[in-house]
N, C-alpha and C positions, 0 to 999 in steps of 0.2 A: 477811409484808409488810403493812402497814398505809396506812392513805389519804394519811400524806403522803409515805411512801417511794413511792406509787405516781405522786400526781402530781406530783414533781420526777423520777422517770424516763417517765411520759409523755411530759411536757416536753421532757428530754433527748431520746428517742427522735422527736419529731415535728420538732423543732429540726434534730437531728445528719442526718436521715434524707438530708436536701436538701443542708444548708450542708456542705460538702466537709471533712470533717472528723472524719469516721468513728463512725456512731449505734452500729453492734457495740463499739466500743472505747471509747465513753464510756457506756453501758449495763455492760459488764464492768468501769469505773473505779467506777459508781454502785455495783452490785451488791458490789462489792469493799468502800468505804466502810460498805455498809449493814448487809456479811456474810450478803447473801443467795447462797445457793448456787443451780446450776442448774437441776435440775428443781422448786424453787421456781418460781423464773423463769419456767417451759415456757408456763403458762398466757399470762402474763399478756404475753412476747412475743410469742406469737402475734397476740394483742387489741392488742398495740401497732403492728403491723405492717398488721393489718390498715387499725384508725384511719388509716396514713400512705399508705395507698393510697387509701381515700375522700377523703381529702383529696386528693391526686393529682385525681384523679376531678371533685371542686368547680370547683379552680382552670385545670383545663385541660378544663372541660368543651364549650367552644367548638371549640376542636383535635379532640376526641375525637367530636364531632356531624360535622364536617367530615372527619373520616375515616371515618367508618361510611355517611354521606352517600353516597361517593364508591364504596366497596367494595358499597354495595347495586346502583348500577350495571350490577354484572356486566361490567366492560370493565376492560382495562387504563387507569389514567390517575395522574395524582398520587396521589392518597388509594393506591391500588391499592401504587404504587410504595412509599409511604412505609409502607405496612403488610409488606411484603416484606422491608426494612430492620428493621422490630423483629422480623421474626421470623427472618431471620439473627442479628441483634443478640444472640439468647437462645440460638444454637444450645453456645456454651462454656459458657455457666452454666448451661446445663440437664445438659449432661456433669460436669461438674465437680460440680454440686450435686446429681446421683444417685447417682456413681457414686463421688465422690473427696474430699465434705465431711466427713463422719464420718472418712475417712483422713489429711485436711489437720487438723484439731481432735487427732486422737489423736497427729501427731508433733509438733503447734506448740503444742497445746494454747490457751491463751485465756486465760495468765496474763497480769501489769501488765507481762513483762519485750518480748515479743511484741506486746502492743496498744504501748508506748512504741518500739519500734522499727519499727512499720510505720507508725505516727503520722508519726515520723522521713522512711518514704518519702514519704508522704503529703505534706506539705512540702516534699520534693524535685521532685515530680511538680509541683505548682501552683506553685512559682516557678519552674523551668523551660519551662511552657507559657508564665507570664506574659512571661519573658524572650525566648523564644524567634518567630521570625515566618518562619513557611513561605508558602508562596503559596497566595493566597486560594481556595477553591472556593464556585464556588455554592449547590450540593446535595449533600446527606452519599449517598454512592456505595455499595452494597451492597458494594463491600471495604471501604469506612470503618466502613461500618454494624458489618461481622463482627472488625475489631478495634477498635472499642470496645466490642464486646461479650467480645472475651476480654480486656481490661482490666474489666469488671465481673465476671468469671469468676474475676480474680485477687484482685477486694476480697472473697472468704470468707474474709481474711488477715484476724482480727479486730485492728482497728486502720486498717486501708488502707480509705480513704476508698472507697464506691462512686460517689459524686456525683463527687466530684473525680478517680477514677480514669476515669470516661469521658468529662468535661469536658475536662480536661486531654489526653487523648487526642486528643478532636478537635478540639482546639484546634492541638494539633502534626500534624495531619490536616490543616488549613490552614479549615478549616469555618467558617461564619457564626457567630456567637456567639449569636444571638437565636437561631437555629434550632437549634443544639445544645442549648441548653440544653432546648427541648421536646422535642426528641427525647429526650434521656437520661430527662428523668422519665417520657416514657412507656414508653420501654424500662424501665424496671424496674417496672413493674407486675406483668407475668406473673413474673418472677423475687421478687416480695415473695410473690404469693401461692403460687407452688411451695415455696417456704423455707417459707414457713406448713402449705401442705400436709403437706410433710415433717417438721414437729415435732409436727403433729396426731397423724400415724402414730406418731411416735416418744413422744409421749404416752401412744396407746394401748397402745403396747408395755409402756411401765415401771407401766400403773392409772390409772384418773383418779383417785383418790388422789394416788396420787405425784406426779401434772401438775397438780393443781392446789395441792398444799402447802397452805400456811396463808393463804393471798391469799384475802381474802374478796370476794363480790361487788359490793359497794358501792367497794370499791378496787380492783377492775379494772374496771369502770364510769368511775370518777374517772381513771383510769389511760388510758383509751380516749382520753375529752373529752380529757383535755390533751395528749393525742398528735395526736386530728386537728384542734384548733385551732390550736396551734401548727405544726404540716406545712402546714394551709393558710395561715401567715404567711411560713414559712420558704421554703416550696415558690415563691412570690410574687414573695418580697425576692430570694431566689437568681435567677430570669429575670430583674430589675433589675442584681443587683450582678455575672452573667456579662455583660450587655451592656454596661455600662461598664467593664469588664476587670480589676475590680478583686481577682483573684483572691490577689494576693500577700497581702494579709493575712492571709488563711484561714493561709499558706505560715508566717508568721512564729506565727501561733495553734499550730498543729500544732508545728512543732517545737521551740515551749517546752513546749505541756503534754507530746510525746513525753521531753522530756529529763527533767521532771519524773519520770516515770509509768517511767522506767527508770531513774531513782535510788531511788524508793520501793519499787521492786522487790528492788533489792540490800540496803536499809537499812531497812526495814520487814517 
């Protein structure tokens, strides 16, 4: 991988991470173009991953004081509560992503025909929420919390949006919009960095050799920057563009480049 394949999949990756439109399945569209293969990849997804959580971290650092604020405490109260909700929130993708990731990858694999058809859902999901109007709730409820977190348990569908699979969830949850949307990006912190953890492992298992392939370090450096500049653009724009509801576009994005991405599979 060299510096500029690295930062137009930075890019990709700090972009796709937030905007509901699936960074797994446009990383494997990149990767696919570029003809880099996986354990190429190993390093420098990690590093990209990582990037899109510091970024997290920037833009929602106000959220993230107010909640550690509250939890130093020692008492039941908001913060307490809303910390209790991300940590139901992670109870499926922490299952899923120990025990049943590597077994979801080996039947679905991570080819163009799979990232273009879960794209597909992924479109179905965000113009459905945008269509659809339940009745309004105040506060995301610890069963809201726990299935929109097994809607983030089913985006290791590489292709199926994680942003938009738990937006659009509680969206159809009846959920505030400005408040889900914080919520979702903090829930996926601890599941960016367990995925990371877990490929680290899986790193050491294949050599650091083989985890780091031919990616030099000057291109995963470059790789990093443009993952968490753009994550803290995307991460941003996304709490803007859920609060005005304008989820349907993502809806009609996805289900072209899915149709695309599932014709070039059958004819390429």
């Amino acid at each position: 991988m060299d510096w500029l394949q690295a930062l137009i999949l930075g890019l990709v990756q700090g972009l796709t991470e937030y905007l509901p439109v699936s960074s797994s399945g446009h990383l494997a569209i990149g990767a696919h173009i570029f003809g880099l293969n996986g354990e190429e990849n190993l390093t420098f997804t990690v590093a990209v991953h990582v990037a899109t959580v510091l970024s997290t971290l920037v833009i929602l650092w106000g959220e993230i004081k107010w909640l550690f604020h509250g939890l130093l405490k020692g008492r039941m109260n908001d913060e307490t509560r809303y910390a209790l909700n991300i940590v139901v929130s992670m109870i499926p993708v922490g299952i899923v992503g120990v025990f049943f990731k590597d077994k979801v990858e080996q039947v679905f694999g991570s080819g163009l025909a799979i990232v273009g058809a879960m794209l597909l859902v992924t479109a179905f999901l965000l113009a459905f929420s945008y269509y659809y109007r339940p009745q309004y709730k105040a506060k995301i409820s610890m069963r809201d919390a726990f299935i929109i977190g097994i809607a983030q348990a089913c985006a290791v569908m590489p292709g199926l949006s994680r942003s938009g699979s738990t937006i659009a969830t509680g969206l159809l949850l009846g959920n505030d919009k400005a408040k889900l949307a914080q919520f979702s990006f903090l829930m996926v912190i601890p599941p960016i960095l367990g995925e990371a953890l877990l490929d680290i492992i899986k790193a050491a298992r294949h050599g650091a050799e083989a985890a780091v392939g031919s990616i030099s370090t000057g291109a995963l450096a470059i790789g990093f920057a443009a993952a968490f500049l753009s994550g803290c653009f995307a991460c941003r724009w996304m709490i803007d563009i859920v609060k005005r509801g304008k989820l349907v576009y993502f809806a009609i994005y996805c289900a072209a480049v899915g149709v695309i991405t599932l014709l070039c599979s059958f004819f390429f």
